[in-house]
N, C-alpha and C positions, 0 to 999 in steps of 0.2 A: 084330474079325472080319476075317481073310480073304477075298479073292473074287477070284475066276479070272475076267477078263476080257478080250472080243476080239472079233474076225470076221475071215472070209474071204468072198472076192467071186472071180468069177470072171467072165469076160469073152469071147467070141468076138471078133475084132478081124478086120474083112479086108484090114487094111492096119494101118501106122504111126499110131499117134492119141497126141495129145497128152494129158495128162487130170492134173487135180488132186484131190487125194485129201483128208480131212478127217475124220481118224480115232481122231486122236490125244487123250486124253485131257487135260483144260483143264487151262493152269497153275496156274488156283486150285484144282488135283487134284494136281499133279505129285509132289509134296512126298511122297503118299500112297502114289505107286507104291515096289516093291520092288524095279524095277527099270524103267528104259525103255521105252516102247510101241513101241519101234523100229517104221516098217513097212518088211515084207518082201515080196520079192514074186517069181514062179517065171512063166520063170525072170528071173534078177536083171537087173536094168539100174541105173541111174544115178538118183540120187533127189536133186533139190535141196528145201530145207525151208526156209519164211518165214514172218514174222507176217504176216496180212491187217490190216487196217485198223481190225479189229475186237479186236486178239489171241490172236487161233484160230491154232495151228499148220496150217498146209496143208504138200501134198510133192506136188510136181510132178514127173512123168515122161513121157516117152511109151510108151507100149507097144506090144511087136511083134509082126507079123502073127497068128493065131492065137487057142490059147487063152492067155489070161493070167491070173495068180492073183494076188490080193494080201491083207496085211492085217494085223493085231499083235494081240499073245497078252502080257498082265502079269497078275500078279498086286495086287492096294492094296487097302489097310487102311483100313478104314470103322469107324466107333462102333461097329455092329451095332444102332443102335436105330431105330424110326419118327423120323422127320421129327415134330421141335414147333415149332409157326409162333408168334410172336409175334403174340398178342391186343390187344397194347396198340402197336401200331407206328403211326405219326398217318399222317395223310396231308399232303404239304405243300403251302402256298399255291405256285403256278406262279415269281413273283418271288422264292421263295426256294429254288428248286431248284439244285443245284448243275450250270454249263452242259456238264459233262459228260452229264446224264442228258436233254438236252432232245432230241436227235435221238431218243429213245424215246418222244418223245410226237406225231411227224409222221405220215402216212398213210406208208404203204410200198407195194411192189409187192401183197402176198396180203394186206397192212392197211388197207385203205380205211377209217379211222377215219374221215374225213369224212363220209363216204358213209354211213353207220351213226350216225352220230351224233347225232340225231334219237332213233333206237329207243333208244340209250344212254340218252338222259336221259329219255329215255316210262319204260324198263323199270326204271331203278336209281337214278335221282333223288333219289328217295324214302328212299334206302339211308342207313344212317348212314357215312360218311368215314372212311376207312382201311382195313383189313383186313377188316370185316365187308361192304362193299361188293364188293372183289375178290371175297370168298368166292360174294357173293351173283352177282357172276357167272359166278363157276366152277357155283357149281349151277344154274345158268339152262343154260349150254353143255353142259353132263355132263347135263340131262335134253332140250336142245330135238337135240342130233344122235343119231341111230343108230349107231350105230361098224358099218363094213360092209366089210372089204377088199376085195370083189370091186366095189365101185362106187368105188373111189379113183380120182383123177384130177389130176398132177400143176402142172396147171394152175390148181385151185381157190381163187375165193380166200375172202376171208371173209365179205363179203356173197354170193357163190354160195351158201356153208354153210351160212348162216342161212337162204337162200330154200328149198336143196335139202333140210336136214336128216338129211344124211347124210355119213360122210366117216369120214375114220380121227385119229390123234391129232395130225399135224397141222394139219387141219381144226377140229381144238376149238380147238387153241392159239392158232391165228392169228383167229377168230371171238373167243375172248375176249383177245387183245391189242389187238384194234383195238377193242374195247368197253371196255378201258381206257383206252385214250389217250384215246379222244373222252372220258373222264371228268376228264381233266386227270388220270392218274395214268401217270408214264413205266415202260413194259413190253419187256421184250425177248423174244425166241423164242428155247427154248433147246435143242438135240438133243441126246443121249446115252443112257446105260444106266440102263434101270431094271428090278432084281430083280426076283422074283417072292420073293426070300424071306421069310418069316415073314406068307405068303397060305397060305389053303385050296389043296389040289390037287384034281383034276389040271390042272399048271401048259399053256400054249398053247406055241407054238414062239416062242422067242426072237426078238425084234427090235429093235431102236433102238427110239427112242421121243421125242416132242418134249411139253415143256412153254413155261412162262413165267418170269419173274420179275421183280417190280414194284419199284419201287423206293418205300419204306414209312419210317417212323421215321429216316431216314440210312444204310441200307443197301438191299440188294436182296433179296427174299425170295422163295423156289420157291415157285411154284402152282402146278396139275394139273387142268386141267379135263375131260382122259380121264378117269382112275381117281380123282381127287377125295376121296384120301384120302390118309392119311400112306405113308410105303413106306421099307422099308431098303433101301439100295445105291443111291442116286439116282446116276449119276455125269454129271456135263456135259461134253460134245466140244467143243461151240464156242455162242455167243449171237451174236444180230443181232437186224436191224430185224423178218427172218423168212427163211420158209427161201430165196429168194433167194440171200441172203447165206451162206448154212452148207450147202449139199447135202456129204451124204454123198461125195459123187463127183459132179464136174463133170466130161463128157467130150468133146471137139472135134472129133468126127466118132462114124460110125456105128459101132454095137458091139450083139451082144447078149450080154443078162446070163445065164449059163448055172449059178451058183453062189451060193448067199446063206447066211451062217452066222452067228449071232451067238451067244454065251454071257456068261454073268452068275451064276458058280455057288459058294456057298458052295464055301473049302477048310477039308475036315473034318481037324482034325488026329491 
């Protein structure tokens, strides 16, 4: 399968603002594209591009007084099938993790796994070890929040979520990441595109969308505690500890958003 995907953002600026951008489709995607996520942006300025820390492409510009536009349009080639999770993936003992995945198991800014850690082991203790555990707390988070975009609030964090019981996706994500970690299983947060294709219509208006992935059997595996099902077209922007680490757009002075566009659209051939 084919899929047209992208966004445009748009910006009021009343002055010169610096801002980093985080758009670009992961390089364990890149391979997929047809061609470049290039971003663009009207009118044009100067775009430098780095790996963070993490290996998220970022592209840092300033933009000028004004309206500003920015954003990337590719086309990449996906399976075209639902997501099949590994049932059989172990969970491993903490002393045998690889020390790469061990920063994914600390509290973070919107992770307070400490903090929750208690409920963790009251509510999924009981779980059996590995993937059926994760699962069981994706269905815990996908039935104890509301999904509400009019009550979002980009400050929230994950024990807010669990107290407030409301929030958008992610609110589940970072509520079941940090209910992973406190379970000794290393989780990262992850943003990007997720279809609507091969769902019931009528489809809602396109947006990003954040999940997880845990690290299971010797790799890392997608969970979804929003929609809590498999999904075609999953594609990943960037992973962290949480969203901290990965906004969409970081900006260093005032702006307002005057523009939001995302697509994710089957190309019919």
């Amino acid at each position: 399968m084919r899929i047209h995907i992208g966004c445009e953002m748009s910006f009021d600026f009343p002055q010169e603002t610096p801002l980093i951008a985080m758009l670009n489709v992961h390089y364990s995607r890149a391979s997929d594209l047809e061609r470049p996520d290039f971003l663009t942006s009207n009118p044009p300025v100067p775009i430098e591009s780095y790996r963070d820390s993490f290996g998220n492409w970022c592209n840092r510009l300033v933009a000028p007084p004004g309206r500003f536009t920015f954003g990337t349009d590719a086309v990449i080639r996906d399976p075209g099938t639902f997501e099949m999770g590994d049932l059989m993936a172990w969970q491993h003992e903490v002393r045998d993790l690889p020390s790469d995945t061990l920063l994914f198991l600390l509290p973070s800014r919107y992770c307070e796994s400490d903090v929750l850690a208690n409920e963790a082991w009251r509510l999924f203790g009981h779980t059996p070890l590995g993937v059926r555990r994760v699962q069981a707390v994706c269905d815990f988070v996908h039935n104890h929040i509301v999904f509400n975009y009019g009550n979002a609030r980009p400050t929230r964090t994950a024990a807010e979520a669990y107290r407030e019981q409301s929030g958008v996706c992610r609110d589940f994500a970072h509520l079941a990441v940090a209910f992973c970690r406190a379970l000794n299983i290393p989780t990262r947060y992850c943003t990007g595109y997720i279809s609507d294709i091969g769902t019931p219509k009528p489809w809602s208006s396109m947006d990003f969308a954040a999940w997880m992935e845990v690290y299971l059997g010797g790799r890392w595996h997608a969970f979804d505690p929003r929609n809590n099902a498999p999904r075609i077209g999953r594609i990943v922007i960037a992973s962290g500890r949480d969203a901290a680490d990965v906004p969409l757009t970081h900006i260093f002075g005032p702006g307002t958003l005057a523009g939001f566009k995302v697509w994710t659209d089957e190309v019919v051939e």
